[in-house]
KEKE-3310 file (N, C-alpha, C; in steps of 0.2 Angstrom, whole numbers, plus 5000, padded with zeros to 4 digits):
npx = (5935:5928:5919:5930:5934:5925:5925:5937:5934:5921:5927:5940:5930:5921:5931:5936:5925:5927:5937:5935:5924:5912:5894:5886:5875:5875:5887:5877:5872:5881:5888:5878:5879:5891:5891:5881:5891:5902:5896:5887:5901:5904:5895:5897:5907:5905:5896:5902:5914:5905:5900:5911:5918:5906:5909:5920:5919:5911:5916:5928:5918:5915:5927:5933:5920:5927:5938:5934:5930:5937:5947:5938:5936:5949:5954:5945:5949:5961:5960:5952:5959:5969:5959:5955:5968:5972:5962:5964:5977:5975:5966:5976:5981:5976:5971:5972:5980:5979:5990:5985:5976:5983:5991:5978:5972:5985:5987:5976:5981:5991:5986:5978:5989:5994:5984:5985:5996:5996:5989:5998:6006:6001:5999:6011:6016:6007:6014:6027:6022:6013:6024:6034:6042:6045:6052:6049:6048:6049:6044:6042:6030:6017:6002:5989:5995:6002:5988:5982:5991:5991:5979:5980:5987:5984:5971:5962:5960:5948:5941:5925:5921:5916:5927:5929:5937:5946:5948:5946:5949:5960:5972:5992:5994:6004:6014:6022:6026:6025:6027:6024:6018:6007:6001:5996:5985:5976:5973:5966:5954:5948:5946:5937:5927:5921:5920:5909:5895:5881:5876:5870:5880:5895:5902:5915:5920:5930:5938:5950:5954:5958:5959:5964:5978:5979:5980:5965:5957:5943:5933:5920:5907:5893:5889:5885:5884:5885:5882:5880:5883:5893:5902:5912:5920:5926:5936:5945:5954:5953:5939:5923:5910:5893:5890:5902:5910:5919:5933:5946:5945:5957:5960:5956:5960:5974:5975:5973:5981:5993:5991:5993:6007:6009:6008:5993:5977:5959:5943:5926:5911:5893:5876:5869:5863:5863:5864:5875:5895:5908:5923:5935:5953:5966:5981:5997:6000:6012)
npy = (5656:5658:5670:5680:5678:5680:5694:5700:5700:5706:5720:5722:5723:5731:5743:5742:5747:5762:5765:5765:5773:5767:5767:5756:5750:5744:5734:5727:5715:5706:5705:5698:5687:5682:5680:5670:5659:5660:5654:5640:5634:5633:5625:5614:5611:5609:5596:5588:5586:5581:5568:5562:5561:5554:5541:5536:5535:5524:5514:5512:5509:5497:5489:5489:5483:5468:5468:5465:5453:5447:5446:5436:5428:5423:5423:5412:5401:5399:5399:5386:5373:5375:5374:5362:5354:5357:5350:5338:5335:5338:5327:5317:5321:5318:5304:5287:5281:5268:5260:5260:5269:5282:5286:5287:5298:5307:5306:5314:5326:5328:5332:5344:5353:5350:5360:5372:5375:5377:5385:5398:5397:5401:5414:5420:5417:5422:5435:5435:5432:5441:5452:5448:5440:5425:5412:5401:5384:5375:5362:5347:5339:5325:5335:5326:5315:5322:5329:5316:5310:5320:5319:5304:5305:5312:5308:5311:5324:5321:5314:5316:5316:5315:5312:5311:5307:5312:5309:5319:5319:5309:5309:5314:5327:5336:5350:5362:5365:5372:5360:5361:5374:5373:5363:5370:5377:5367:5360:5375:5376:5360:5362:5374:5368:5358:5363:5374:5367:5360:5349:5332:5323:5328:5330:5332:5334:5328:5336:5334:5340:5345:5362:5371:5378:5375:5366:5362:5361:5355:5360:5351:5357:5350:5360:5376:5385:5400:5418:5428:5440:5441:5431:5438:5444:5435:5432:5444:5450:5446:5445:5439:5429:5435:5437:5428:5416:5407:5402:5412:5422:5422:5412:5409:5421:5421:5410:5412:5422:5413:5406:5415:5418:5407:5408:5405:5403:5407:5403:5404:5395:5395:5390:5396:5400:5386:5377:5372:5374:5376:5378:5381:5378:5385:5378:5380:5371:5359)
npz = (5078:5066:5067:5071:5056:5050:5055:5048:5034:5033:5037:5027:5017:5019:5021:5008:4999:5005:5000:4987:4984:4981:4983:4998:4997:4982:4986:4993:4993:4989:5001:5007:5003:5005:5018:5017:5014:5022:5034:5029:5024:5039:5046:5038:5042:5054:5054:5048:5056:5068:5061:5062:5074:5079:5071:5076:5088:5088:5083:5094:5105:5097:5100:5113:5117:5109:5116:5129:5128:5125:5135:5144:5138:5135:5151:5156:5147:5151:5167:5168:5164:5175:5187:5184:5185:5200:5205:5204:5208:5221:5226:5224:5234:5246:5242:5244:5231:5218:5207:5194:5194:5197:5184:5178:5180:5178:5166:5162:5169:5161:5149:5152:5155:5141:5134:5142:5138:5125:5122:5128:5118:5106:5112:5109:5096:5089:5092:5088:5073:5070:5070:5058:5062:5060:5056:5042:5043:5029:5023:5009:5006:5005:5009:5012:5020:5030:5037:5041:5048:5058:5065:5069:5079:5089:5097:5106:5107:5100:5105:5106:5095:5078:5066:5048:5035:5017:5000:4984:4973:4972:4972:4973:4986:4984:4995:5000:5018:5035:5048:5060:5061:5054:5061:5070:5063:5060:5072:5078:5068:5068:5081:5085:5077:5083:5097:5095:5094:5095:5094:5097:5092:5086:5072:5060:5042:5033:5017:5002:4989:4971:4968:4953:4955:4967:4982:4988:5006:5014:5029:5035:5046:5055:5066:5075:5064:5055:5054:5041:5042:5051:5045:5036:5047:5055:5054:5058:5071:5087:5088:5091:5090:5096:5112:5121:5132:5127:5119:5112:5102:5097:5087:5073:5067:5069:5063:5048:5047:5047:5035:5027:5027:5020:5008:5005:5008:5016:5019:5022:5021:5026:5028:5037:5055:5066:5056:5051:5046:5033:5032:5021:5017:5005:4998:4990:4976:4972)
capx = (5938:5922:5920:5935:5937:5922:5925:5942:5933:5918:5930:5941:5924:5917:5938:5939:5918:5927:5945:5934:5918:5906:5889:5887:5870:5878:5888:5875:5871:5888:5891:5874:5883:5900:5889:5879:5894:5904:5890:5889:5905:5904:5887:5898:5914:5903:5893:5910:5916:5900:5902:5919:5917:5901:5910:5929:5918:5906:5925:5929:5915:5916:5935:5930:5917:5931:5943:5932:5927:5945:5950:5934:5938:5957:5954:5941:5954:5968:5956:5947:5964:5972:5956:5956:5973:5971:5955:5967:5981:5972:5965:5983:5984:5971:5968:5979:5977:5983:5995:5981:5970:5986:5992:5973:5974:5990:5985:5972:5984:5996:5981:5976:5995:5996:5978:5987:6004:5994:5986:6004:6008:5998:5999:6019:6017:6004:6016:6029:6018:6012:6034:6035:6050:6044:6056:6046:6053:6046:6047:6037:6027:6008:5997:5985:5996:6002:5982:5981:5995:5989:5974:5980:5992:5981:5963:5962:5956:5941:5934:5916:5918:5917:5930:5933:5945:5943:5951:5940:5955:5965:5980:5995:5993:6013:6013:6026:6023:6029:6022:6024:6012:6000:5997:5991:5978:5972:5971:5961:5949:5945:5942:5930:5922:5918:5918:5904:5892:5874:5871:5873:5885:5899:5906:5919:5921:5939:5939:5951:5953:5962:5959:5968:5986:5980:5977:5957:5957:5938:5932:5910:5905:5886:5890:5880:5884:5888:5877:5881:5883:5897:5907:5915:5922:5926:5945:5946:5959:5948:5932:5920:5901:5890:5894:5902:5918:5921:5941:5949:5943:5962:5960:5954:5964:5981:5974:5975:5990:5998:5990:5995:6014:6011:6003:5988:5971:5953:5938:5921:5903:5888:5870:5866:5862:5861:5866:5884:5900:5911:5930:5939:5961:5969:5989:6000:6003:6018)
capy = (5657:5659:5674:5682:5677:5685:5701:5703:5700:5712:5726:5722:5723:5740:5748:5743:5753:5768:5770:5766:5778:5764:5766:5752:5745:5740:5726:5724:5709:5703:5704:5694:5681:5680:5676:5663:5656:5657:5650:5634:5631:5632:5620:5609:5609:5608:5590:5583:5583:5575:5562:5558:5559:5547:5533:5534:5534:5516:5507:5513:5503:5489:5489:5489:5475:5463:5467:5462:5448:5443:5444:5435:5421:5421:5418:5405:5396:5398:5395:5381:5369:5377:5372:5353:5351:5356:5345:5331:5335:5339:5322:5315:5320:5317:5297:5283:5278:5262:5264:5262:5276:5286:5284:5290:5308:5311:5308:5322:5332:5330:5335:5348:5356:5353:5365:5377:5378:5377:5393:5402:5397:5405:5422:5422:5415:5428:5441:5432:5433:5451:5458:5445:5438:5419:5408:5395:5380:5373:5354:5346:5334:5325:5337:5322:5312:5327:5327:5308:5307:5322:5315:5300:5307:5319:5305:5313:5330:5324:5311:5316:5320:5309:5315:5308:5310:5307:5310:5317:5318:5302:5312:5314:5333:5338:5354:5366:5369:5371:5356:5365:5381:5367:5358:5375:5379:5362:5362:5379:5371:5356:5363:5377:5364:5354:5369:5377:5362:5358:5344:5325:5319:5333:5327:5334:5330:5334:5332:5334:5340:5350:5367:5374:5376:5373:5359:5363:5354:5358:5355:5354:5353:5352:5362:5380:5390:5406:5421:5430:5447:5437:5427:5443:5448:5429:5431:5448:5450:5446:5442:5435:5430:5436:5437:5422:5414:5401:5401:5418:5424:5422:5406:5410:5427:5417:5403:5416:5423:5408:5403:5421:5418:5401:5412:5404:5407:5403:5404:5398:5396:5392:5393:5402:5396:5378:5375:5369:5378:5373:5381:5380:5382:5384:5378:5380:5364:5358)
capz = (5072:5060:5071:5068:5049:5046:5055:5046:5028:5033:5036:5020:5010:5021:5018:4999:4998:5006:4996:4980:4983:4981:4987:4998:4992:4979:4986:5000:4990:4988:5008:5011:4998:5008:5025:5017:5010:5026:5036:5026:5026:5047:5046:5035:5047:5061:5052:5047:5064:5071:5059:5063:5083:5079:5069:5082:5096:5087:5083:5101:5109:5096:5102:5120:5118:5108:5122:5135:5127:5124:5142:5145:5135:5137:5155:5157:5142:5156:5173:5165:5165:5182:5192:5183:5189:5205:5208:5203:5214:5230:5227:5226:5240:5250:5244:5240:5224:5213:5201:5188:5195:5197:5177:5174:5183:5177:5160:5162:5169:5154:5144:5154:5153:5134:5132:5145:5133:5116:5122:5130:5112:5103:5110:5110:5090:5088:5092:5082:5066:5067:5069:5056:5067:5060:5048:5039:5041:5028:5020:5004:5007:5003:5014:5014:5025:5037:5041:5043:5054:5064:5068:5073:5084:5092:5094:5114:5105:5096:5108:5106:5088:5073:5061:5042:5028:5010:4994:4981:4966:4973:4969:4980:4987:4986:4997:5005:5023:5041:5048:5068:5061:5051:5066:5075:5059:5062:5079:5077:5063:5071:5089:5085:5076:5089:5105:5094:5091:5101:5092:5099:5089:5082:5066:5056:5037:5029:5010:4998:4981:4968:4966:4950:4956:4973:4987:4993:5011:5016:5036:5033:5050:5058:5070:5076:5059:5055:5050:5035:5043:5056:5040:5036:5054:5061:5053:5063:5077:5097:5085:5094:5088:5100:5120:5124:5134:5123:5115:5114:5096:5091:5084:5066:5066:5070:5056:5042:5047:5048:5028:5023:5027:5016:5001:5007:5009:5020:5016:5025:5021:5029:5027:5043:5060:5065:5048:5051:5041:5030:5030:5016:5015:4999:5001:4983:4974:4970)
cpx = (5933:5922:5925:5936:5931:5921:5929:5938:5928:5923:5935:5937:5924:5926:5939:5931:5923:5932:5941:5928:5914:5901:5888:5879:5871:5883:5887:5874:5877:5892:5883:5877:5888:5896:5886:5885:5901:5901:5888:5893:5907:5902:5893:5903:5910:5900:5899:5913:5911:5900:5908:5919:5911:5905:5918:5922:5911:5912:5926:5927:5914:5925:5936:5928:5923:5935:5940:5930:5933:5948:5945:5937:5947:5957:5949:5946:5959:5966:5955:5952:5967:5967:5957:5961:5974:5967:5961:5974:5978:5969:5970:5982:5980:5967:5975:5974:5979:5984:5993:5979:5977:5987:5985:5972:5980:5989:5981:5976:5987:5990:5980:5984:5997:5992:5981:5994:6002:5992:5990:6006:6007:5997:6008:6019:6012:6008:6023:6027:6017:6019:6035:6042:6048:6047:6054:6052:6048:6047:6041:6035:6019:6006:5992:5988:5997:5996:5980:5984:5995:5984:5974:5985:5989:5972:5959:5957:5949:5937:5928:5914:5920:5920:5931:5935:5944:5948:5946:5945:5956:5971:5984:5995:5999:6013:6021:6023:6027:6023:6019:6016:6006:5996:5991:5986:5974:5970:5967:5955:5947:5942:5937:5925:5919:5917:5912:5902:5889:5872:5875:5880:5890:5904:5908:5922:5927:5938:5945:5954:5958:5958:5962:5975:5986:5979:5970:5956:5948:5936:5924:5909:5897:5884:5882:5880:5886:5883:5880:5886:5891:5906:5912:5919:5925:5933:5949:5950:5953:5943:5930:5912:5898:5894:5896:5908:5920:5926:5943:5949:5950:5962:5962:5959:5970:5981:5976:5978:5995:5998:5992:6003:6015:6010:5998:5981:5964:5947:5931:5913:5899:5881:5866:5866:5860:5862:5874:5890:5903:5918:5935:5949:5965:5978:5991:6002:6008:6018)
cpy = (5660:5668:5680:5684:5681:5692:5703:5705:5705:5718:5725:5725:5731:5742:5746:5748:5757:5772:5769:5769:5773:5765:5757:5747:5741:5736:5725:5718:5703:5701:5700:5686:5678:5679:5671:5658:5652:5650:5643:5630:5630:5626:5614:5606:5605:5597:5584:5580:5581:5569:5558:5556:5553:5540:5531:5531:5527:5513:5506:5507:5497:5485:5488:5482:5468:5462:5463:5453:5444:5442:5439:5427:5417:5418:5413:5399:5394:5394:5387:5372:5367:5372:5363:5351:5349:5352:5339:5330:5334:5331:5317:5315:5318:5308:5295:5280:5273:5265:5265:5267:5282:5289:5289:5294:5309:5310:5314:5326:5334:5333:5343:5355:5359:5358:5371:5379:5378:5385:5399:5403:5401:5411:5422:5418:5418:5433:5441:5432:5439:5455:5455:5444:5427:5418:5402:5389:5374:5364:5353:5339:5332:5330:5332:5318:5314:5325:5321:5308:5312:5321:5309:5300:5310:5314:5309:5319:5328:5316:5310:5318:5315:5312:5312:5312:5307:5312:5314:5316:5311:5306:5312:5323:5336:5346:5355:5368:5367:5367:5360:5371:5379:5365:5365:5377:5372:5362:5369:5377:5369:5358:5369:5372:5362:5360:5373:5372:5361:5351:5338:5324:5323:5328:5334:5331:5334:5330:5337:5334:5346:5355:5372:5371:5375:5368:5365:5358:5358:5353:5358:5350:5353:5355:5368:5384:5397:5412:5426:5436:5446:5435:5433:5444:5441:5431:5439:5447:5449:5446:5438:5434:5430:5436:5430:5420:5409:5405:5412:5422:5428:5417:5407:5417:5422:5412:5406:5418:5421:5405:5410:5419:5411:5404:5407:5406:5402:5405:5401:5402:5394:5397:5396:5399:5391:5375:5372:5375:5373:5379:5377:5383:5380:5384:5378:5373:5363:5351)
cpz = (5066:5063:5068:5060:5048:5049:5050:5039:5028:5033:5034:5017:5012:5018:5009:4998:4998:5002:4988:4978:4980:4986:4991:4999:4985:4978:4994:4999:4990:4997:5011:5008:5003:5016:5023:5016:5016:5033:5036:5026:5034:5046:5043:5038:5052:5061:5052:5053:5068:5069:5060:5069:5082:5078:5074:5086:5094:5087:5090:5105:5106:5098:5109:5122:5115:5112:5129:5134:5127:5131:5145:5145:5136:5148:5157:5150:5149:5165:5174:5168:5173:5187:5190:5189:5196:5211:5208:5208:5223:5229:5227:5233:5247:5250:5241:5237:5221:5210:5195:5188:5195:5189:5175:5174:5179:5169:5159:5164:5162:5149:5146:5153:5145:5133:5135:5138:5127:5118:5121:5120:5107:5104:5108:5099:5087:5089:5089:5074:5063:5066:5064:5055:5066:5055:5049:5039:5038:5024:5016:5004:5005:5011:5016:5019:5034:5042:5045:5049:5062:5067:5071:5079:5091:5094:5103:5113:5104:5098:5107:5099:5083:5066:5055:5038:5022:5005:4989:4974:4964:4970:4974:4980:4987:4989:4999:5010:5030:5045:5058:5066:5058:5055:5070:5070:5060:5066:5080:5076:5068:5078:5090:5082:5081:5096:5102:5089:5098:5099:5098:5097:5083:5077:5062:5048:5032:5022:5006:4990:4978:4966:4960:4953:4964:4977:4991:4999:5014:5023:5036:5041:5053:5064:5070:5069:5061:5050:5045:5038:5049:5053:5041:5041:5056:5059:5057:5069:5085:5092:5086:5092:5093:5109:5122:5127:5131:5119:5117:5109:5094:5085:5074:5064:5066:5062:5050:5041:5045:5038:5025:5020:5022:5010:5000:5008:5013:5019:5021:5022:5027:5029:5032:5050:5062:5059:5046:5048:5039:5028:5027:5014:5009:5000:4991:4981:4971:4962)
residu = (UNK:UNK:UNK:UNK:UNK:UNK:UNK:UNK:UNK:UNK:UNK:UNK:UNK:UNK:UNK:UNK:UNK:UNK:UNK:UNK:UNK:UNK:UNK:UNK:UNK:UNK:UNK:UNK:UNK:UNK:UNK:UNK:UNK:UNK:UNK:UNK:UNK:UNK:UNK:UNK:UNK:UNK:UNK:UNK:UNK:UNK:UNK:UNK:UNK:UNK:UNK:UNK:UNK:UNK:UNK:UNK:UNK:UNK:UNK:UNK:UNK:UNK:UNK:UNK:UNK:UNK:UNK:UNK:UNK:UNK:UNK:UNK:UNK:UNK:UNK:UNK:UNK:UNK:UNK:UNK:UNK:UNK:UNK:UNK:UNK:UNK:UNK:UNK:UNK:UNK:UNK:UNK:UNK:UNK:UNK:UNK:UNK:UNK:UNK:UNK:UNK:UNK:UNK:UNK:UNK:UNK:UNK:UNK:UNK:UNK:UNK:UNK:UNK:UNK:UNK:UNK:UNK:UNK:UNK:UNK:UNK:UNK:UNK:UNK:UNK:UNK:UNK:UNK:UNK:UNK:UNK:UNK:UNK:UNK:UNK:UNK:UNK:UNK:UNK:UNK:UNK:UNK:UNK:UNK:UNK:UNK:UNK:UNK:UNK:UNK:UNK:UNK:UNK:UNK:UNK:UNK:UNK:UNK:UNK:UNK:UNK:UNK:UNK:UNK:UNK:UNK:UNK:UNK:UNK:UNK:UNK:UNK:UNK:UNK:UNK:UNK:UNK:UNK:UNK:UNK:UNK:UNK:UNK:UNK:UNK:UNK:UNK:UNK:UNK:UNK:UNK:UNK:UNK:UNK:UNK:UNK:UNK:UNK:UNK:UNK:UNK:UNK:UNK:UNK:UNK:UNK:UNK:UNK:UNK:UNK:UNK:UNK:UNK:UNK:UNK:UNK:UNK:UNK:UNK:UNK:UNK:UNK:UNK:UNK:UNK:UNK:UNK:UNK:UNK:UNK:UNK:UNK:UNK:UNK:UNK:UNK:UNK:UNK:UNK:UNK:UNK:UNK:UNK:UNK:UNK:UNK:UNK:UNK:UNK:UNK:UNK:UNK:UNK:UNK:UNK:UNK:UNK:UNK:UNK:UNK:UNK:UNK:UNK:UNK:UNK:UNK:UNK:UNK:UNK:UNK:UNK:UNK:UNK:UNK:UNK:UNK:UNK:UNK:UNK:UNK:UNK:UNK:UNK:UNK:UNK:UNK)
# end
């Protein structure tokens, strides 16, 4: 193309010389002009489009690395239960058990089943949220007791984690919300809490407070932290920190979704690594 365009404009330039008896030193100047100027604008096409092809093809392999890491994580999420179960069956069936010992297995299964259908859940209500094919069904109520009463419903989840609850206002928190989509932002929250945590003893601390016209429900936990450069990215779709098969890096993607459709909002700090987080969701007050 360069090629071309600059033969036609050369012989333009030489046919206007001949039909207007111009010497052609006098616009020898003016045709080193119109190659510098084609020339640059090449150099400049040519830059452009290295630039372009550089930054697709860095998305590309940051899009690559999220994919794998989400098939990674998605199947050790789905494995992880499968094998449980099976260990507990084949053990059925291979001893006689008391009706006490039986009862205890089949509790872990049941467990092992609910982690399996919370998971199935969350893609099929992840694909529901993005067509926004979801009707809130919403009811008003204190959010402080929601939380109460999910935590005491659910005490199997946070076995090894020492979770409390506090007021800081003491006000009733009167919220609009779908108590079904709630449970899965909680259920997110708390369990990366605890599934990213080295310490002994994983604690979680839900407080309570007014915001302006909002409910502020903050979860400060002491867990591994989050490094600055990370914060930013963690509400990102398959976002995952570092190489790891821990969860599915929808969790947090799904949570904001889900607080968008409230006209809600999430928020996290933390002072870096080993240094715990603190996620913060803003719900409207009624």
């Amino acid at each position: 193309m360069y090629i071309r365009t600059y033969l036609q404009v050369d012989d333009s330039l030489r046919l206007f010389i001949a039909k207007n008896n111009i010497a052609e030193s006098q616009l020898m100047q003016t045709d080193t002009w119109v190659n510098i100027l084609f020339i640059s604008i090449l150099v400049s096409i040519i830059l452009a489009g290295t630039i372009i092809i550089f930054v697709y093809y860095q998305k590309m392999i940051q899009l690559y690395r999220m994919q794998q890491n989400f098939i990674n994580g998605f199947t050790h999420e789905l494995k992880t239960p499968i094998a449980s179960m099976k260990l507990f069956l084949d053990t059925f069936r291979k001893h006689e058990l008391s009706r006490e010992e039986q009862l205890k297995y089949l509790d872990f299964m049941i467990r092992d089943t609910d982690r399996l259908a919370d998971n199935v859940n969350q893609i099929l209500n992840l694909g529901k949220i993005e067509e926004k094919n979801v009707a809130l069904k919403l009811v008003e109520d204190d959010f402080y007791t929601f939380v109460e009463e999910f935590l005491s419903k659910n005490p199997h989840l946070f076995e090894d984690c020492k979770v409390s609850l506090k007021k800081i206002d003491h006000v009733e928190y009167i919220t609009k919300y779908d108590p079904a989509l709630m449970e899965m932002v909680l259920m997110n929250i708390l369990t990366n809490a605890i599934r990213y945590n080295d310490s002994k003893q994983p604690q979680v601390e839900i407080s309570f407070s007014c915001l302006g016209k909002k409910t502020a429900v903050s979860f400060k936990d002491n867990g591994m932290g989050i490094d600055k450069n990370d914060q930013r990215n963690i509400f990102r779709k398959f976002y995952q920190i570092g190489k790891t098969t821990k969860g599915s890096g929808l969790g947090l993607y799904l949570t904001s979704q889900i607080l968008k459709l409230h006209k809600g909002t999430i928020d996290v700090e933390s002072s870096g690594n080993g240094l715990g987080s603190t996620f913060t969701i803003g719900l409207i007050r009624e």
